[in-house]
MARLOZA-809730 format. One line per field, with one value per atom (N, C-alpha, C): residue number from 0; residue in three letters; atom name; x, y, z. Coordinates in steps of 0.2 Angstrom, whole numbers, plus 5000, padded with zeros to 4 digits. Layout:
REM residues N
k	c(NUM, ...)
r	c(Ala, ...)
a	c(CA, ...)
px	c(X, ...)
py	c(Y, ...)
pz	c(Z, ...)
END
This chain:
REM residues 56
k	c(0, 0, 0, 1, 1, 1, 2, 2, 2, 3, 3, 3, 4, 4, 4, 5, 5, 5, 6, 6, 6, 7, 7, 7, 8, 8, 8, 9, 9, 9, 10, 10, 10, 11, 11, 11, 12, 12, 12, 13, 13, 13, 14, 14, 14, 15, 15, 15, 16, 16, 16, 17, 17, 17, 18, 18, 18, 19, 19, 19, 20, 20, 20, 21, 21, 21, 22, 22, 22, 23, 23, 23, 24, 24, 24, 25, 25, 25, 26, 26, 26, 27, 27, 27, 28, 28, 28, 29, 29, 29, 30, 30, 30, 31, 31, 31, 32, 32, 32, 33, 33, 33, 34, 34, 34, 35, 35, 35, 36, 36, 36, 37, 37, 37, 38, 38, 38, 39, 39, 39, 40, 40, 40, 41, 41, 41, 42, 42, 42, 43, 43, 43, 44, 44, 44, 45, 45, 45, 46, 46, 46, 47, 47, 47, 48, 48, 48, 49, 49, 49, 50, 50, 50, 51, 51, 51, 52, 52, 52, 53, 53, 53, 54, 54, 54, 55, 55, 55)
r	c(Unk, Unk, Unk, Unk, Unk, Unk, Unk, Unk, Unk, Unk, Unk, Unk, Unk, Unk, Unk, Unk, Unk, Unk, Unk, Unk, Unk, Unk, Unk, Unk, Unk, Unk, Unk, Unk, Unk, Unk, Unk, Unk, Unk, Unk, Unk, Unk, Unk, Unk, Unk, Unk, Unk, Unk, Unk, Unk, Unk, Unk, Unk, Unk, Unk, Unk, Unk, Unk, Unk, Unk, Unk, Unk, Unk, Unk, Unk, Unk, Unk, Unk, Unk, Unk, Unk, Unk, Unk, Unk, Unk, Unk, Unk, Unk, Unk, Unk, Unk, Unk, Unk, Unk, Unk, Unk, Unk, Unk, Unk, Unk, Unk, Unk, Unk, Unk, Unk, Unk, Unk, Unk, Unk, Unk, Unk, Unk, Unk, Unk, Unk, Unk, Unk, Unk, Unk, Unk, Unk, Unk, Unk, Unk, Unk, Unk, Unk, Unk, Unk, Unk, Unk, Unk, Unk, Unk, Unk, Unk, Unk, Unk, Unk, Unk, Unk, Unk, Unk, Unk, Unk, Unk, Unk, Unk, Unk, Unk, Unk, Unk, Unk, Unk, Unk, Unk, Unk, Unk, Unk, Unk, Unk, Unk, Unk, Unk, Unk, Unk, Unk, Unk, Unk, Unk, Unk, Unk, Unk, Unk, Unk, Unk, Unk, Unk, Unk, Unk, Unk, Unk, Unk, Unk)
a	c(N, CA, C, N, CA, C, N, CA, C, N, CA, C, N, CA, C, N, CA, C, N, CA, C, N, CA, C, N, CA, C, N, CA, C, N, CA, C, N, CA, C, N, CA, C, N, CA, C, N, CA, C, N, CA, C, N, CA, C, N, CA, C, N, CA, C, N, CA, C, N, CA, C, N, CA, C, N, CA, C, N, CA, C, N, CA, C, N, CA, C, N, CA, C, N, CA, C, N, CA, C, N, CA, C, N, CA, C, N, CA, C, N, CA, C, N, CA, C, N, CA, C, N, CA, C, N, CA, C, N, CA, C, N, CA, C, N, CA, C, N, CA, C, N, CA, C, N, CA, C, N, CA, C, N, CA, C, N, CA, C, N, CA, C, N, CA, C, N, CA, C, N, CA, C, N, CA, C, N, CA, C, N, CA, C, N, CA, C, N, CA, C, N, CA, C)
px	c(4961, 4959, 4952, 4948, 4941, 4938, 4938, 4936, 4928, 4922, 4919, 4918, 4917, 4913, 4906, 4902, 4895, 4892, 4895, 4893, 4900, 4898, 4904, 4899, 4904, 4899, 4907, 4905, 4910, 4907, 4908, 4903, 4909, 4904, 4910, 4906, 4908, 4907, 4909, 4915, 4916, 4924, 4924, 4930, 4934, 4928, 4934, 4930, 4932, 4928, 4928, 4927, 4925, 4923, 4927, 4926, 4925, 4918, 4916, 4918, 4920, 4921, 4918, 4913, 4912, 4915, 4919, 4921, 4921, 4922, 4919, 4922, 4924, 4926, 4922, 4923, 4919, 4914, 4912, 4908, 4905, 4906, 4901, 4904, 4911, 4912, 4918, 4916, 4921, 4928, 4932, 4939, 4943, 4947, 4950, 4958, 4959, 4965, 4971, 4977, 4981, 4985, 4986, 4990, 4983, 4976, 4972, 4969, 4968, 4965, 4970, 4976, 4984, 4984, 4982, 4980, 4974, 4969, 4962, 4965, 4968, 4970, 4975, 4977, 4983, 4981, 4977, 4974, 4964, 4965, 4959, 4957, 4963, 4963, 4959, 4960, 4957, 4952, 4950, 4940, 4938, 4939, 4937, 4936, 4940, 4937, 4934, 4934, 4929, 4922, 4921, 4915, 4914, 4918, 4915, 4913, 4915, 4914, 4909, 4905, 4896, 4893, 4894, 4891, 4890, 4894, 4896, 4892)
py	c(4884, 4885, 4883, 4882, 4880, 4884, 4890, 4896, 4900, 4902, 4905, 4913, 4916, 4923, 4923, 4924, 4924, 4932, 4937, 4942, 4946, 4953, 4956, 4962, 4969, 4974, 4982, 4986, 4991, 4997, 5002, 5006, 5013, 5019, 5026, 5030, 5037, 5045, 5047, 5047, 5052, 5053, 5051, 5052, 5049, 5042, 5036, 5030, 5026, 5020, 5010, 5009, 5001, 4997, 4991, 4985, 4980, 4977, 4970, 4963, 4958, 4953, 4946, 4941, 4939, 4930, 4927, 4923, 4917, 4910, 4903, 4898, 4895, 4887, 4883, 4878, 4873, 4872, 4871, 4870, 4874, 4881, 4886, 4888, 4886, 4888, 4895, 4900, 4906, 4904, 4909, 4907, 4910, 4905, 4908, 4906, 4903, 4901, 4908, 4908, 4918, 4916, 4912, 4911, 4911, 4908, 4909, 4915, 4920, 4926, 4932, 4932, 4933, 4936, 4927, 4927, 4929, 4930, 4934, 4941, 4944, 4952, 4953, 4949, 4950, 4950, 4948, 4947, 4951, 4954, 4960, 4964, 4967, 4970, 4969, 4959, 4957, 4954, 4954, 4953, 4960, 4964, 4973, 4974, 4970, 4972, 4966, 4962, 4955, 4959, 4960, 4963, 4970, 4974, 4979, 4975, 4971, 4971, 4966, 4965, 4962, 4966, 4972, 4979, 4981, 4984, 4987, 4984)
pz	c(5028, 5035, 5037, 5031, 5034, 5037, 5034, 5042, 5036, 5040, 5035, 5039, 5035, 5037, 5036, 5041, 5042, 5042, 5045, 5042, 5041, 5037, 5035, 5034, 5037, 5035, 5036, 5034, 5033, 5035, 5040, 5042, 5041, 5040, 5039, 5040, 5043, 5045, 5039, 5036, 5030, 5033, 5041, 5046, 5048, 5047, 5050, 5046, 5047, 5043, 5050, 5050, 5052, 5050, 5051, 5047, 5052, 5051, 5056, 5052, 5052, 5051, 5056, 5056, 5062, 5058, 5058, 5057, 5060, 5059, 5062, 5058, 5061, 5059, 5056, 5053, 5050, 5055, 5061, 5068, 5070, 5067, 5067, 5074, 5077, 5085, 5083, 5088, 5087, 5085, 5083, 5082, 5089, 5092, 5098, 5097, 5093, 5090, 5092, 5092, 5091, 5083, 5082, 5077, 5071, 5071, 5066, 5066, 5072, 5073, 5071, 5071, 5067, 5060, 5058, 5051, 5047, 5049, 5049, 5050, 5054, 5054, 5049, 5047, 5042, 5035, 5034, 5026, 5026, 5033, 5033, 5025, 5025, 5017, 5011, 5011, 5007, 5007, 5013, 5014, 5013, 5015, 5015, 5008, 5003, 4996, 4994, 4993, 4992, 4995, 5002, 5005, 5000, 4998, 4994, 4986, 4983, 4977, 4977, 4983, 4984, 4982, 4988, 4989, 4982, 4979, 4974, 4965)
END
């Protein structure tokens, strides 16, 4: 898909937890796609650990 993540961060209370994702096309232009933006919610999982195991 040619897609990059430019930032990534994970925020948490102890209560709840948030995960930012800001992602972009080869063109650096937002994704407005529902079928690419779909697929980015669907595989959230696995950026949330890739982003942790930078952290870490």
């Amino acid at each position: 898909m040619n897609l990059t993540i430019t930032k990534a961060y994970i925020s948490s209370d102890g209560g709840w937890f948030m995960d930012v994702f800001n992602v972009v096309d080869n063109d650096g232009n937002k994704i407005r796609d529902k079928e690419v933006m779909d697929y980015i919610q669907s595989v959230r999982t696995y950026l949330i650990l890739i982003v942790q195991s930078r952290i870490i």
